[in-house]
PDB file of N, H, CA, C and O in Angstrom:
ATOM      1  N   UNK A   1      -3.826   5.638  38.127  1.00  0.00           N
ATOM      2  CA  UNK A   1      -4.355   5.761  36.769  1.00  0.00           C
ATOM      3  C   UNK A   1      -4.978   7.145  36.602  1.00  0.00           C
ATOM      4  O   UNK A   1      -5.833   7.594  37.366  1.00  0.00           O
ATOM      5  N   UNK A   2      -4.382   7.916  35.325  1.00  0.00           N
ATOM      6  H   UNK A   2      -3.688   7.551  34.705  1.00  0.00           H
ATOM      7  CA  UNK A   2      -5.435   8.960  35.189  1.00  0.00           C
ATOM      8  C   UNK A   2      -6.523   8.561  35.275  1.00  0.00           C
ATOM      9  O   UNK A   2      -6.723   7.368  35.502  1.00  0.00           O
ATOM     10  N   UNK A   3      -7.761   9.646  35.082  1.00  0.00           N
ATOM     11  H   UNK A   3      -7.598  10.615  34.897  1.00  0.00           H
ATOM     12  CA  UNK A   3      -9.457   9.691  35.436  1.00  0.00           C
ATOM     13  C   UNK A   3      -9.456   9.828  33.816  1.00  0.00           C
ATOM     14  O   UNK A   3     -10.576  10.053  33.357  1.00  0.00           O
ATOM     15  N   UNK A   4      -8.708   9.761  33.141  1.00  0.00           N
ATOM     16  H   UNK A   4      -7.798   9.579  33.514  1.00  0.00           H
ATOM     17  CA  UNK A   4      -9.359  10.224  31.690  1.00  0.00           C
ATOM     18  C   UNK A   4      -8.747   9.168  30.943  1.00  0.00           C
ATOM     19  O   UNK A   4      -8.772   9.244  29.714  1.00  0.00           O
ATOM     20  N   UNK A   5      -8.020   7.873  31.694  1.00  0.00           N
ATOM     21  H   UNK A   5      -8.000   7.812  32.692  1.00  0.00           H
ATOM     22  CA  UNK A   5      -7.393   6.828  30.850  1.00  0.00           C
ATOM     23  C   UNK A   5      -8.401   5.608  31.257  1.00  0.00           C
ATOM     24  O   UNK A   5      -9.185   5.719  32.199  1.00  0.00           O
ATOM     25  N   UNK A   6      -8.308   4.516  30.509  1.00  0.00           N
ATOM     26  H   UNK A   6      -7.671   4.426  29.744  1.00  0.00           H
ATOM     27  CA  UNK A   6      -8.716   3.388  30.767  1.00  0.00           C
ATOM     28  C   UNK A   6      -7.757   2.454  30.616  1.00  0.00           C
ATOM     29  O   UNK A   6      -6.701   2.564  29.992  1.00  0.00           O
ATOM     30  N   UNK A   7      -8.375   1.077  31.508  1.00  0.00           N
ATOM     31  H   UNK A   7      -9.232   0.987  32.014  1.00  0.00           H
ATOM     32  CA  UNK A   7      -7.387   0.165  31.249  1.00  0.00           C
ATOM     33  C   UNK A   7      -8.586  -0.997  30.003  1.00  0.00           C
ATOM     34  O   UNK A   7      -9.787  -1.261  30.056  1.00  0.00           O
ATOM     35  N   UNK A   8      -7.485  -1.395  29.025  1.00  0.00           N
ATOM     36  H   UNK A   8      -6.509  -1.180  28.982  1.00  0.00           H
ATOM     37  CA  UNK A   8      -8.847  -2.628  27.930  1.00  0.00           C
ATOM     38  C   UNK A   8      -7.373  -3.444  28.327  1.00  0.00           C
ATOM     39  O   UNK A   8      -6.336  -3.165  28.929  1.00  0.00           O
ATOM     40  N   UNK A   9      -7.942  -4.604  27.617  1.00  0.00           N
ATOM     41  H   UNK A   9      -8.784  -4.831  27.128  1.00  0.00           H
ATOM     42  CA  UNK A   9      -6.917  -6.038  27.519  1.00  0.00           C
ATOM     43  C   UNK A   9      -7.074  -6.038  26.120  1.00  0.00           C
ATOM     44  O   UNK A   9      -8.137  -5.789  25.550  1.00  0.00           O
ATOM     45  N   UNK A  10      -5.998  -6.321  25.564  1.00  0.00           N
ATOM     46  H   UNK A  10      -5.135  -6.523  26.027  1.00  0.00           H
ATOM     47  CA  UNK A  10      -5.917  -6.127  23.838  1.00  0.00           C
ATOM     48  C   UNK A  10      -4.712  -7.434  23.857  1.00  0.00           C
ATOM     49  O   UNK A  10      -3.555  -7.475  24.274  1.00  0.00           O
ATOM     50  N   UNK A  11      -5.534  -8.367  23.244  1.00  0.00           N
ATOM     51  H   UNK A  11      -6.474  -8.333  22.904  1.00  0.00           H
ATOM     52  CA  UNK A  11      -5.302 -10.083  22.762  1.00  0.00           C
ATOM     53  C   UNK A  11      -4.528 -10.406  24.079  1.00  0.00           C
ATOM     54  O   UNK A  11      -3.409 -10.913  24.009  1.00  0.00           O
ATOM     55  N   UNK A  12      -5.124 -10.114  25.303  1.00  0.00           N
ATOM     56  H   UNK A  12      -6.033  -9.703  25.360  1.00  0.00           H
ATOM     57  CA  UNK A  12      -4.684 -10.538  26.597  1.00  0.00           C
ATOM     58  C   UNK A  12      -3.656  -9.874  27.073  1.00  0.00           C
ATOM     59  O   UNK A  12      -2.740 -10.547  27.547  1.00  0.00           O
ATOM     60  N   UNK A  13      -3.558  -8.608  27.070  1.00  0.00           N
ATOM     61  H   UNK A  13      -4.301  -8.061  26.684  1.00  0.00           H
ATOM     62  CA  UNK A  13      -2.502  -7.823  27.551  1.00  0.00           C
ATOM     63  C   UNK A  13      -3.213  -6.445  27.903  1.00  0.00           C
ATOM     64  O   UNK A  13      -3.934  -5.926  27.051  1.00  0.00           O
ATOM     65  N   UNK A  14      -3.038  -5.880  29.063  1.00  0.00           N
ATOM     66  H   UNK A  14      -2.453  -6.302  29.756  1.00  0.00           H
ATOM     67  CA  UNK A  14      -3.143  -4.645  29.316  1.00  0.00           C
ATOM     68  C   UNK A  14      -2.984  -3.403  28.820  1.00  0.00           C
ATOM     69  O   UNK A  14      -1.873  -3.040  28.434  1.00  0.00           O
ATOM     70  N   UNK A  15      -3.800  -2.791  28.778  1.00  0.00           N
ATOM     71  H   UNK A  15      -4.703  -3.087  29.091  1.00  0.00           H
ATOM     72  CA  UNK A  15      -3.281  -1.707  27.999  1.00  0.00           C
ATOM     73  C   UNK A  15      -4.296  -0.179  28.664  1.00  0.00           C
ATOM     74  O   UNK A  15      -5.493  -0.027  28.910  1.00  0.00           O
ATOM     75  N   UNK A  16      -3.063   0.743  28.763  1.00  0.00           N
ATOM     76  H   UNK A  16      -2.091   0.620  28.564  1.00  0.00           H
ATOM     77  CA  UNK A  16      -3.704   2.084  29.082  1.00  0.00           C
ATOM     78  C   UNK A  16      -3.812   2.892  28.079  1.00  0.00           C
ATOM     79  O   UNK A  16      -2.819   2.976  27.356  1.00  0.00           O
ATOM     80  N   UNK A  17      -4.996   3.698  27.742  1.00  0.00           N
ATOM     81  H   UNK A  17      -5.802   3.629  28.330  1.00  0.00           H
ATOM     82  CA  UNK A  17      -5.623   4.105  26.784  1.00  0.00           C
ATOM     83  C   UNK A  17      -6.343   5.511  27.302  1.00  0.00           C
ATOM     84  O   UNK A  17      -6.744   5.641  28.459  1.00  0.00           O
ATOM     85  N   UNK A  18      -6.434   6.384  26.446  1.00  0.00           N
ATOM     86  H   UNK A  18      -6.108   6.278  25.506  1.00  0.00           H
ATOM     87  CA  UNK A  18      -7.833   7.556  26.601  1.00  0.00           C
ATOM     88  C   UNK A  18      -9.053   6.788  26.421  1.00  0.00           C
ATOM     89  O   UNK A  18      -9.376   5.792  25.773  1.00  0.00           O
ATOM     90  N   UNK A  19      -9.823   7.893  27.513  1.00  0.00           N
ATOM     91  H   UNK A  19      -9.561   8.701  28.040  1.00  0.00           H
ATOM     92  CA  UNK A  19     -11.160   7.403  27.853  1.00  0.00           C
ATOM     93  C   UNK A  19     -11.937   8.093  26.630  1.00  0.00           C
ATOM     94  O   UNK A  19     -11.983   9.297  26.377  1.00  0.00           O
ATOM     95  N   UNK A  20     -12.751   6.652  25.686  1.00  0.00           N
ATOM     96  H   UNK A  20     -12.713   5.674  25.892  1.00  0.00           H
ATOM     97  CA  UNK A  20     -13.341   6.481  24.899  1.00  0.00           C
ATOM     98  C   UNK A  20     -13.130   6.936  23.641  1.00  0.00           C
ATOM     99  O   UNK A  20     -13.815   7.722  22.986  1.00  0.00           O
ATOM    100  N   UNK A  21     -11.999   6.306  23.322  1.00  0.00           N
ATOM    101  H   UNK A  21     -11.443   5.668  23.854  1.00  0.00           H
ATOM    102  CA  UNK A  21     -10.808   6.143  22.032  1.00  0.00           C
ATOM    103  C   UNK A  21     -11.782   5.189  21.263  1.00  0.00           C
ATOM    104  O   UNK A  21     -11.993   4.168  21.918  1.00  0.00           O
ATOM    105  N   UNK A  22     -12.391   5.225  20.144  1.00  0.00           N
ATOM    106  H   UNK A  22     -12.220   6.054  19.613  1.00  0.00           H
ATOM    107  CA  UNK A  22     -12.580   4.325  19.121  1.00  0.00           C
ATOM    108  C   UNK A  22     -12.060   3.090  18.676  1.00  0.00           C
ATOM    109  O   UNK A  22     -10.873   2.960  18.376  1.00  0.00           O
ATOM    110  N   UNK A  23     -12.930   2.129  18.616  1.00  0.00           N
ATOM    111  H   UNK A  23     -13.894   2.235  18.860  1.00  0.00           H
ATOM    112  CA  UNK A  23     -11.790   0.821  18.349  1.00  0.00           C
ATOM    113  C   UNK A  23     -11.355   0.940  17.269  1.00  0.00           C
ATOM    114  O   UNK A  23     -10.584   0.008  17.040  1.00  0.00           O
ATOM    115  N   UNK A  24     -11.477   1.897  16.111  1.00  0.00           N
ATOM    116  H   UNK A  24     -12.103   2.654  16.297  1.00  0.00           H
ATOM    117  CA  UNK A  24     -11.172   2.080  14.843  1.00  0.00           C
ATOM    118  C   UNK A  24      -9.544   3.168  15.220  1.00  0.00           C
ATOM    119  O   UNK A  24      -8.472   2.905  14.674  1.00  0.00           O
ATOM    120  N   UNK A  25      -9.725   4.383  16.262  1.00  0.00           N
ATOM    121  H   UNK A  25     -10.595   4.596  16.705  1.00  0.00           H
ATOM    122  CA  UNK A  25      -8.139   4.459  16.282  1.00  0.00           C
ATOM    123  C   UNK A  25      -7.471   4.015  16.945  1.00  0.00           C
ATOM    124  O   UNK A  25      -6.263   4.225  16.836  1.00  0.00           O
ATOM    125  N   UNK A  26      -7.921   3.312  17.792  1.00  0.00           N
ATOM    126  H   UNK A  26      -8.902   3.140  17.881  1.00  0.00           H
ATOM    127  CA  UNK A  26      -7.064   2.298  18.684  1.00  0.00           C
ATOM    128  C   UNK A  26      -5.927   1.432  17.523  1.00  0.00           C
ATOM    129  O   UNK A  26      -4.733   1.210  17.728  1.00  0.00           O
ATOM    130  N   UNK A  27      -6.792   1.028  16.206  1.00  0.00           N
ATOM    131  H   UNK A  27      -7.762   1.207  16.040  1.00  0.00           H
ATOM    132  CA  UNK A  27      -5.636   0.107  15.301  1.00  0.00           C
ATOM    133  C   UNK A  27      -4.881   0.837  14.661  1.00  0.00           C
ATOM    134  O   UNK A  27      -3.831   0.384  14.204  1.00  0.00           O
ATOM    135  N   UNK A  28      -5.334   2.421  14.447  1.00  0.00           N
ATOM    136  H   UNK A  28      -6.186   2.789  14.818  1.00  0.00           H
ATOM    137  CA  UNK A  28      -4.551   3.472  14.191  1.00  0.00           C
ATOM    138  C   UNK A  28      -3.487   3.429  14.690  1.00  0.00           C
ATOM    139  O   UNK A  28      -2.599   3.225  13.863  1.00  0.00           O
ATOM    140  N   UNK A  29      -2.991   3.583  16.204  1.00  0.00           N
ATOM    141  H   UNK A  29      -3.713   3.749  16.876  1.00  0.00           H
ATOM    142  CA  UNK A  29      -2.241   3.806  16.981  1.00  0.00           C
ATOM    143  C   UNK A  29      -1.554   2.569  17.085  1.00  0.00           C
ATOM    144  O   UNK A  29      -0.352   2.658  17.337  1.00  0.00           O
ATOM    145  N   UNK A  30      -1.783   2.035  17.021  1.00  0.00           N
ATOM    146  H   UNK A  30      -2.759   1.963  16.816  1.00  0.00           H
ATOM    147  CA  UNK A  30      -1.015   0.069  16.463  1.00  0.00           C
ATOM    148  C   UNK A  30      -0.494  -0.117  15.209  1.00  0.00           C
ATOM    149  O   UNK A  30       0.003  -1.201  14.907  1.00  0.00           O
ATOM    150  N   UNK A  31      -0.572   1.304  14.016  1.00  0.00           N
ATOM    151  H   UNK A  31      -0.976   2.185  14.262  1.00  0.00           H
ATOM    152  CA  UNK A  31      -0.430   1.040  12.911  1.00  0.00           C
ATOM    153  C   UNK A  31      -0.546  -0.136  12.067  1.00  0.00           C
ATOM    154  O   UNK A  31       0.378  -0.704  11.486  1.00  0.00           O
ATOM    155  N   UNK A  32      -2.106  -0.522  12.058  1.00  0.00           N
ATOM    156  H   UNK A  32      -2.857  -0.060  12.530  1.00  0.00           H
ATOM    157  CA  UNK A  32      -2.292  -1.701  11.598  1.00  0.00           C
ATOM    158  C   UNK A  32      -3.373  -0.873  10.856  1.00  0.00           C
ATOM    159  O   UNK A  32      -3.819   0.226  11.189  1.00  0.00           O
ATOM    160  N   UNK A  33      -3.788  -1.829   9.495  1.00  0.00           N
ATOM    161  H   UNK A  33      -3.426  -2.721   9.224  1.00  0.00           H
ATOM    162  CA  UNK A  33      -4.759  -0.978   7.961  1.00  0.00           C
ATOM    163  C   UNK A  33      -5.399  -1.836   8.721  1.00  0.00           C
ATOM    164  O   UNK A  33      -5.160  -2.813   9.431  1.00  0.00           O
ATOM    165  N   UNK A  34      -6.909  -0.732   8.118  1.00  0.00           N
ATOM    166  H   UNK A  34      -7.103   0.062   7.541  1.00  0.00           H
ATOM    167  CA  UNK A  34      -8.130  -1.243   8.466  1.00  0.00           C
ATOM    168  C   UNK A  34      -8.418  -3.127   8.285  1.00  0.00           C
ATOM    169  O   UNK A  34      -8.802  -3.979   9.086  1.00  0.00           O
ATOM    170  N   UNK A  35      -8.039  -3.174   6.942  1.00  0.00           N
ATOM    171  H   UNK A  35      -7.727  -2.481   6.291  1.00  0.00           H
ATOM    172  CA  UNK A  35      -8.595  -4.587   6.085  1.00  0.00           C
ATOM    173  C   UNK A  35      -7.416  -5.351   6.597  1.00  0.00           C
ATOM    174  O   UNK A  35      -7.451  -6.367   5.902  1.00  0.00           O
ATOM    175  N   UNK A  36      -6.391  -5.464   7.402  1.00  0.00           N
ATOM    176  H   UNK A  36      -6.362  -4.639   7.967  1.00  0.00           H
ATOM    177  CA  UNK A  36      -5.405  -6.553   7.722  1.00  0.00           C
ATOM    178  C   UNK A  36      -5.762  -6.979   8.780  1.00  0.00           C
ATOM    179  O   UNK A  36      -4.883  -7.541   9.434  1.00  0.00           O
ATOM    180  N   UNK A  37      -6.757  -6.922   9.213  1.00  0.00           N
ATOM    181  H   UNK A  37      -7.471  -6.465   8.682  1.00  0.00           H
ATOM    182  CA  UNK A  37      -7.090  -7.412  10.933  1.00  0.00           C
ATOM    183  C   UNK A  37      -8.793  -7.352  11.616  1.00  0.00           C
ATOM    184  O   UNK A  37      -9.225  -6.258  11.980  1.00  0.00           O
ATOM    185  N   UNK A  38      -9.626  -8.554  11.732  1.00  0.00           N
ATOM    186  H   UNK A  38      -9.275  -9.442  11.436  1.00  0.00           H
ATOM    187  CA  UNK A  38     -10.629  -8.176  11.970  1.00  0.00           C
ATOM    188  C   UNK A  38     -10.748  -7.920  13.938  1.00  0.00           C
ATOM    189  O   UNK A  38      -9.820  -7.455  14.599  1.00  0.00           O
ATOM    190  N   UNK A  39     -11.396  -8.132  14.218  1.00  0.00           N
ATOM    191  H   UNK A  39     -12.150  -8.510  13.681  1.00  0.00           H
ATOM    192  CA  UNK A  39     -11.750  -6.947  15.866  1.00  0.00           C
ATOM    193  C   UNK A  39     -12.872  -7.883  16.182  1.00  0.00           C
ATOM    194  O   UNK A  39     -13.839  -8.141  15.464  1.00  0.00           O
ATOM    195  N   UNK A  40     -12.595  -8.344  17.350  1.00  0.00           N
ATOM    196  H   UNK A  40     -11.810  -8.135  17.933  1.00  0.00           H
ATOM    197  CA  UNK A  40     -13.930  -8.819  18.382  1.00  0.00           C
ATOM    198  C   UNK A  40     -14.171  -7.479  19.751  1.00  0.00           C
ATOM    199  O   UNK A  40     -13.186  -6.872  20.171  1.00  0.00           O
ATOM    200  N   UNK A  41     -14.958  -7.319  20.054  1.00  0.00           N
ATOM    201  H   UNK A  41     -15.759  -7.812  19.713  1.00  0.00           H
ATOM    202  CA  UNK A  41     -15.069  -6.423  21.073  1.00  0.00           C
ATOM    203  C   UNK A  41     -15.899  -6.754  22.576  1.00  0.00           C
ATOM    204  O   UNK A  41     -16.820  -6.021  22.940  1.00  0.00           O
ATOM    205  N   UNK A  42     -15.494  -7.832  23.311  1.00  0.00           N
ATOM    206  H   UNK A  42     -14.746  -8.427  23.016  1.00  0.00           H
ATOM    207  CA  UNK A  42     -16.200  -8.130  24.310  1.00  0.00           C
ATOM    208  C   UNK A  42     -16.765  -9.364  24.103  1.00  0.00           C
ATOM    209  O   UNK A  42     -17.809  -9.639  24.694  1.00  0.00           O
ATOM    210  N   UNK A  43     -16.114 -10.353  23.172  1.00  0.00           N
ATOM    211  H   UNK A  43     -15.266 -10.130  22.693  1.00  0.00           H
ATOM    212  CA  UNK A  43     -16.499 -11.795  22.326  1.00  0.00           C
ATOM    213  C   UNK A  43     -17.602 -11.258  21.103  1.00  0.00           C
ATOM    214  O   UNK A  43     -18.200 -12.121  20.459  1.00  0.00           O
ATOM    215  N   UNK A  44     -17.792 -10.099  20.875  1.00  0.00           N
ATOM    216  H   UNK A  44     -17.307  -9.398  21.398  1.00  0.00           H
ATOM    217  CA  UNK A  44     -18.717  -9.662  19.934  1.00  0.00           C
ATOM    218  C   UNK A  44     -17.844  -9.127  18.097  1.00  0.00           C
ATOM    219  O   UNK A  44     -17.031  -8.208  17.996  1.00  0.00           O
ATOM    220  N   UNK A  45     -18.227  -9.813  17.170  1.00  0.00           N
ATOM    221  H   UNK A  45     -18.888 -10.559  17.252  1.00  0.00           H
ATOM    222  CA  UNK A  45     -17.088  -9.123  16.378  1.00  0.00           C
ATOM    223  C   UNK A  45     -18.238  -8.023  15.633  1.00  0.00           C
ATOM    224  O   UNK A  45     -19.402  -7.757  15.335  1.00  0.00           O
ATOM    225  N   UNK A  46     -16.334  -7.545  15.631  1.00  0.00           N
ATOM    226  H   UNK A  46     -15.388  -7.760  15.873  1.00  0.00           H
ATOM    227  CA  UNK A  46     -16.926  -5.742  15.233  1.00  0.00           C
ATOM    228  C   UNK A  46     -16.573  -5.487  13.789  1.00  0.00           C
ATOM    229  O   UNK A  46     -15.384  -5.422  13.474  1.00  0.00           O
ATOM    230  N   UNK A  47     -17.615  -5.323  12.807  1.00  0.00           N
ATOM    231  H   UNK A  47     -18.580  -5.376  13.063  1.00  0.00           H
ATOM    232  CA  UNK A  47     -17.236  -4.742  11.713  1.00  0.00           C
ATOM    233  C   UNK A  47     -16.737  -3.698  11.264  1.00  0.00           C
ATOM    234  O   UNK A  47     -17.166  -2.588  11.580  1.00  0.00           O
ATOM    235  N   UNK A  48     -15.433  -3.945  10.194  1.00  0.00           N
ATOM    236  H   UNK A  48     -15.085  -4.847   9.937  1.00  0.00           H
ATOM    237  CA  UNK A  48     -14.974  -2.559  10.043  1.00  0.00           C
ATOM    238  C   UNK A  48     -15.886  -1.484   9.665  1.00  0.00           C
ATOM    239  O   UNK A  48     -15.355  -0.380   9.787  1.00  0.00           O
ATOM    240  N   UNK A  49     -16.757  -1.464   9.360  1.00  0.00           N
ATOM    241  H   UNK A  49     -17.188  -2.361   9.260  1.00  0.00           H
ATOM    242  CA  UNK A  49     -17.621  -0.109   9.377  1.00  0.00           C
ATOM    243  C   UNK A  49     -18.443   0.483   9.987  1.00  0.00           C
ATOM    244  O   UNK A  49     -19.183   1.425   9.701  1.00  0.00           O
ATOM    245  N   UNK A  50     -18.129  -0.755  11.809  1.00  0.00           N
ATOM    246  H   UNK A  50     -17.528  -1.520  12.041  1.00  0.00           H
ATOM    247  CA  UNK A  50     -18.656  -0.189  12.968  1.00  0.00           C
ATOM    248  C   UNK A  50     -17.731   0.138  13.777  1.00  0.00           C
ATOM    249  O   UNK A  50     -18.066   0.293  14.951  1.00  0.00           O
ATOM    250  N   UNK A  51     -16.154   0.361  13.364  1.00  0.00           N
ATOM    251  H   UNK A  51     -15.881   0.235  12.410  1.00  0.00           H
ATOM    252  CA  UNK A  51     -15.332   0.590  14.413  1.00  0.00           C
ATOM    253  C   UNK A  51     -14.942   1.910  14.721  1.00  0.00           C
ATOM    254  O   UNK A  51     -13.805   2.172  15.115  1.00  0.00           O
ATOM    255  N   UNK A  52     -15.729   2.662  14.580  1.00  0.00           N
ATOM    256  H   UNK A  52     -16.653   2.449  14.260  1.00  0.00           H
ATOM    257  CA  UNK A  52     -15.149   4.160  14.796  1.00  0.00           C
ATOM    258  C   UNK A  52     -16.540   4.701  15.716  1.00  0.00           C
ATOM    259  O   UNK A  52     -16.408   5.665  16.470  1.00  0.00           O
ATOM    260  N   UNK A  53     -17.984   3.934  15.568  1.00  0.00           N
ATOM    261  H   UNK A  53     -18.091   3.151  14.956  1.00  0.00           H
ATOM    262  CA  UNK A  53     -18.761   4.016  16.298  1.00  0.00           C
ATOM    263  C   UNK A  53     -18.544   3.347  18.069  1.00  0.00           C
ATOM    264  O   UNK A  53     -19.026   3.696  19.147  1.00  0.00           O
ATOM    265  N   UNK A  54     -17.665   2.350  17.695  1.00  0.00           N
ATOM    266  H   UNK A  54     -17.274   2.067  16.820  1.00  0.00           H
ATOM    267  CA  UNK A  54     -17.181   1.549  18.984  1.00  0.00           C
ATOM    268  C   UNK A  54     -16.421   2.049  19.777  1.00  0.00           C
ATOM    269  O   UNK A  54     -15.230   1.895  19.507  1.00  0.00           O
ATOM    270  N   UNK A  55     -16.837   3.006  21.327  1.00  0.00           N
ATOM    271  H   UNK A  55     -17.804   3.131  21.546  1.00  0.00           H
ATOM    272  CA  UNK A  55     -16.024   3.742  22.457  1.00  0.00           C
ATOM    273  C   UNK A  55     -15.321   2.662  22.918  1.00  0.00           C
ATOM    274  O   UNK A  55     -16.062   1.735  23.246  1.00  0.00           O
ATOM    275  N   UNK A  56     -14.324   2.484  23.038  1.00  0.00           N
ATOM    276  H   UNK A  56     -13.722   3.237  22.771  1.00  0.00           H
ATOM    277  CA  UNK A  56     -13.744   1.844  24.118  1.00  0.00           C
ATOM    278  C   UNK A  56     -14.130   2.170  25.373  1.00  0.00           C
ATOM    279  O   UNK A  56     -14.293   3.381  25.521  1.00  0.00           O
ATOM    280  N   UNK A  57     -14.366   1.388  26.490  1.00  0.00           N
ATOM    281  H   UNK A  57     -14.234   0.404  26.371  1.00  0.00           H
ATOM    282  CA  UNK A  57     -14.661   1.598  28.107  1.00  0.00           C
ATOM    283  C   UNK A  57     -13.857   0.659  28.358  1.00  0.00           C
ATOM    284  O   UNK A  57     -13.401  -0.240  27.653  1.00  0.00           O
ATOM    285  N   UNK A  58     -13.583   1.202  30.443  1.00  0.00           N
ATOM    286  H   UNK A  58     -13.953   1.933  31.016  1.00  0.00           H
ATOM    287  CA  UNK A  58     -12.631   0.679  31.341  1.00  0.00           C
ATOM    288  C   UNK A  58     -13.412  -0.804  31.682  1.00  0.00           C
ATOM    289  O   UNK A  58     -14.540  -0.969  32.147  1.00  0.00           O
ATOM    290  N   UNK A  59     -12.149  -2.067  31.181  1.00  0.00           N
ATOM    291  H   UNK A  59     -11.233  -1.932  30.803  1.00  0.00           H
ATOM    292  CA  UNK A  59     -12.604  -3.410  31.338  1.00  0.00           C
ATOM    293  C   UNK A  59     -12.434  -3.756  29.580  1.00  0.00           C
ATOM    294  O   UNK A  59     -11.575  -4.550  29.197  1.00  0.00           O
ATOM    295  N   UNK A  60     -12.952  -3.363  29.042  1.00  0.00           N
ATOM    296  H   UNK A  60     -13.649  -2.718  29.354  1.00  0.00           H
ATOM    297  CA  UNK A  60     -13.247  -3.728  27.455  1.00  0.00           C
ATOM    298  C   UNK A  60     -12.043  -5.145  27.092  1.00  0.00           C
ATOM    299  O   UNK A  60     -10.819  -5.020  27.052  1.00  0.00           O
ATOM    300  N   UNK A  61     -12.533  -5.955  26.949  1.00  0.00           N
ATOM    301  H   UNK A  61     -13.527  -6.057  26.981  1.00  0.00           H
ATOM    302  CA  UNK A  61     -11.755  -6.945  25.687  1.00  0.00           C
ATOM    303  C   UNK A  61     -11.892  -6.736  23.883  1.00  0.00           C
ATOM    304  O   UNK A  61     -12.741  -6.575  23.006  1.00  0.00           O
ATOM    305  N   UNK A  62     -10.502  -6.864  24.067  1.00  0.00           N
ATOM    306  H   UNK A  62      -9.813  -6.995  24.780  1.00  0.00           H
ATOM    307  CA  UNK A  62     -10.299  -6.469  22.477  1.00  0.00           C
ATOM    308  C   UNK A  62      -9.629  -7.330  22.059  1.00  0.00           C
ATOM    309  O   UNK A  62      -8.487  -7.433  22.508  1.00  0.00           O
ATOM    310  N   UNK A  63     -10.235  -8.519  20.761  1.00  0.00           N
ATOM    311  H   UNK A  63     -11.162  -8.436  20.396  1.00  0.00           H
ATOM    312  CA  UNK A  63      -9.600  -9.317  20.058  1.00  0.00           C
ATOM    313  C   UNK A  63      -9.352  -8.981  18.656  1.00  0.00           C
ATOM    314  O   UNK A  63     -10.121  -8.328  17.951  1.00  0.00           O
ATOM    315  N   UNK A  64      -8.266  -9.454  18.313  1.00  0.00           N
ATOM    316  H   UNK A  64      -7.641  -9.984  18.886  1.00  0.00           H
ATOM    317  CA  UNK A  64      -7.407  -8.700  16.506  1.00  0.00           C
ATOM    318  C   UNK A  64      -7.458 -10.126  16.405  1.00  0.00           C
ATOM    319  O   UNK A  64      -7.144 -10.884  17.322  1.00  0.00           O
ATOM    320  N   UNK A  65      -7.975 -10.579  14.950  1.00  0.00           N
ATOM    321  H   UNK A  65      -8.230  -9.963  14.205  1.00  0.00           H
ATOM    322  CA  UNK A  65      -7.075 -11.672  14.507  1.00  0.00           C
ATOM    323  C   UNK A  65      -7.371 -11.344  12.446  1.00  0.00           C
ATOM    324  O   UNK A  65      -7.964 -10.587  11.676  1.00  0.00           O
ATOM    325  N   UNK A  66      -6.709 -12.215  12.458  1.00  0.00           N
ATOM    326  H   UNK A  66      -6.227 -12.830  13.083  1.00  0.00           H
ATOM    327  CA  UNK A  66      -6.758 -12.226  10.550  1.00  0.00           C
ATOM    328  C   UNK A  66      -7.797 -12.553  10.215  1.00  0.00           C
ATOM    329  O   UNK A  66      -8.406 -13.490  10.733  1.00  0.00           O
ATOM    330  N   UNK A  67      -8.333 -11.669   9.035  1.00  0.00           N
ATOM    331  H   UNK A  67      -7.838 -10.908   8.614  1.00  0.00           H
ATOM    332  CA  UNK A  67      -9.798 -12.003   8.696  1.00  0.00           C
ATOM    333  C   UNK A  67      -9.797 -13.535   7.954  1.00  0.00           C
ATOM    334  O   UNK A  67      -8.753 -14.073   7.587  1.00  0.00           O
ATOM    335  N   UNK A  68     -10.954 -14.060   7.817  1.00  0.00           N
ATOM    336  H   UNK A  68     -11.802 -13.623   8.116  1.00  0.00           H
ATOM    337  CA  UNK A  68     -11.166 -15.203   7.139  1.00  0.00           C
ATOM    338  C   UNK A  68     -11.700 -14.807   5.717  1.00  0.00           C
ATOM    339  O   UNK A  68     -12.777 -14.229   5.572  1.00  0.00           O
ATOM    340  N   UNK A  69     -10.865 -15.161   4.663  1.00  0.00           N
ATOM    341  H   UNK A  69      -9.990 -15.631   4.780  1.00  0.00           H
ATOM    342  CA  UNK A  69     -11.595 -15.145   3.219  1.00  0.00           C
ATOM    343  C   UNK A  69     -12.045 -15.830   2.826  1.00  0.00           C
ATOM    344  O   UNK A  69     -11.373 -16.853   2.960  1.00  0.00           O
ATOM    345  N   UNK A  70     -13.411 -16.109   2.033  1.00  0.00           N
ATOM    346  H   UNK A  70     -13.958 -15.279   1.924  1.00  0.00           H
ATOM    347  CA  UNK A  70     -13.478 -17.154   0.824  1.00  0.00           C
ATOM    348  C   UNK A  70     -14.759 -17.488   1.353  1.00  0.00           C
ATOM    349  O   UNK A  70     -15.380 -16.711   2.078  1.00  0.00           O
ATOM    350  N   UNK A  71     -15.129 -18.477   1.061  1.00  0.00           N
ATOM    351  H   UNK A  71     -14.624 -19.109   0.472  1.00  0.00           H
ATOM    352  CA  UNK A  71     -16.793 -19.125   1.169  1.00  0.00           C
ATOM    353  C   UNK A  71     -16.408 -20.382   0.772  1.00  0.00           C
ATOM    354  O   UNK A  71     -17.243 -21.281   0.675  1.00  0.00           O
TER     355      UNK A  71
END
């Protein structure tokens, strides 16, 4: 493994990545829009207007699923 990559698990799959890539371009690079997919980060969910503050680190779990609408 490069020293400047990490490994995260993204919805249970491995994945090699630059060291401390944003979880906001991480969905970049997945070409997925911000608002089509919400983000857990370590069982913690991450709001889209905290995901560009969010480093990815080596180990990290990353969950995508469809947001929930409505009340």
């Amino acid at each position: 493994m490069n020293e400047q990559e990490i490994n995260v698990s993204l919805d249970g799959q491995l994945q090699r990545i630059p060291a401390a890539t944003p979880l906001e371009h991480l969905l970049t690079q997945l070409s997925l829009a911000p608002e089509s997919v919400a983000t857990a980060l370590n069982g913690q969910f991450v709001a889209r207007s905290a995901r560009a503050a969010a480093l990815l680190k080596d180990g990290d779990q990353v969950l995508l699923f469809k947001p929930i609408v409505g009340g």
